[in-house]
C-alpha positions as CSV (number, residue, x, y, z in Angstrom):
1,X,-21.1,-65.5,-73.8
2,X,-22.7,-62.2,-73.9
3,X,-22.6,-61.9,-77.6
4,X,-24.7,-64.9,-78.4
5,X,-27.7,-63.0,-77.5
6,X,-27.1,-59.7,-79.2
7,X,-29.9,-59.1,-82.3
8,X,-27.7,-59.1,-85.8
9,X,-30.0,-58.4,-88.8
10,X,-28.8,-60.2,-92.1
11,X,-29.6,-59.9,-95.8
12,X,-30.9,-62.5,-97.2
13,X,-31.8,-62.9,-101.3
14,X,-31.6,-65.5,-103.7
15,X,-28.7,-65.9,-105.5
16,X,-27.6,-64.1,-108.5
17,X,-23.9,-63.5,-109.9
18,X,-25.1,-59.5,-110.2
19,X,-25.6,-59.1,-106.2
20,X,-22.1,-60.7,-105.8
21,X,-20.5,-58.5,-108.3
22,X,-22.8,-55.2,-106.1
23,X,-21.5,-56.4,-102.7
24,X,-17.9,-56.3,-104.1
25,X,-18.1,-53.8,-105.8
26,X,-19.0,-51.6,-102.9
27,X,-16.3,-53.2,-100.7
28,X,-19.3,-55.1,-98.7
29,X,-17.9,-58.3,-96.2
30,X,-20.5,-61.3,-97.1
31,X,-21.0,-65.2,-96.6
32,X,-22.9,-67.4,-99.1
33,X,-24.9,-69.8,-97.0
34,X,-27.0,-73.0,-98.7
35,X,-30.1,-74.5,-97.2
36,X,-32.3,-77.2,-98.2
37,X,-36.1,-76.0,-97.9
38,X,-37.1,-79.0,-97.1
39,X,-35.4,-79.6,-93.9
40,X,-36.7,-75.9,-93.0
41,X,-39.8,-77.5,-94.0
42,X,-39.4,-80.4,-92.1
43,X,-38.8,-78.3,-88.6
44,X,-41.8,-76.6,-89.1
45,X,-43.6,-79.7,-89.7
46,X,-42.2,-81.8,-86.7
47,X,-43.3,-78.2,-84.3
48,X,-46.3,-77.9,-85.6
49,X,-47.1,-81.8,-85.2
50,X,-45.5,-81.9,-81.8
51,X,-47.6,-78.8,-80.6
52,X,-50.8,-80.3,-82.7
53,X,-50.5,-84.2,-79.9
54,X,-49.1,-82.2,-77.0
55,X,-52.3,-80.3,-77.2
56,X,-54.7,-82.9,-78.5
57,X,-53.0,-85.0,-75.0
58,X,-53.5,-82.1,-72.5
59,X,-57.2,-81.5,-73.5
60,X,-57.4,-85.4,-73.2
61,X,-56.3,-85.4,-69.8
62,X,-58.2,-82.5,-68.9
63,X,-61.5,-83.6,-70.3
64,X,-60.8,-86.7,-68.3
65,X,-60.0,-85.6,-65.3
66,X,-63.2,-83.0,-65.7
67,X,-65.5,-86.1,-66.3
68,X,-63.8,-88.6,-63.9
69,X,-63.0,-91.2,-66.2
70,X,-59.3,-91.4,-65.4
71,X,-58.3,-94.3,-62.9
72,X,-56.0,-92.2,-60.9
73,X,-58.7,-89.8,-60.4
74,X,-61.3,-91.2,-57.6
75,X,-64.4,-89.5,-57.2
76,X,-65.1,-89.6,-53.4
């Protein structure tokens, strides 16, 4: 459980047979890992959109509240 927070760095390049042949040549332990931009698109997208209407809602609310035009707040 201690390990999952210890900082790894990693190497990360496109693809190309001449890096393989490098890494094996020098004896180097490596894993080829595939990722579809989009989807790393797509979580960037859905943050930044959920960040974008969680603000838009809380500046709602407070401009609201501010000018009293929420029925919950009462203005006495």
């Amino acid at each position: 459980m201690r390990g999952i927070f210890k900082r790894k760095i990693y190497i990360q390049t496109d693809y190309e047979d001449r890096h393989i042949e490098a890494l094996e040549k020098e004896e180097i332990s490596y894993k080829l890992v595939s990722r579809i931009e989009a989807i790393s698109w797509l979580g960037f997208v859905y943050f930044t959109w959920s960040v974008v209407i969680d603000t838009s809602a809380l500046l709602l609310i407070i401009y609201y509240a501010v000018f009293g035009d929420l029925p919950f707040f009462t203005k006495g």
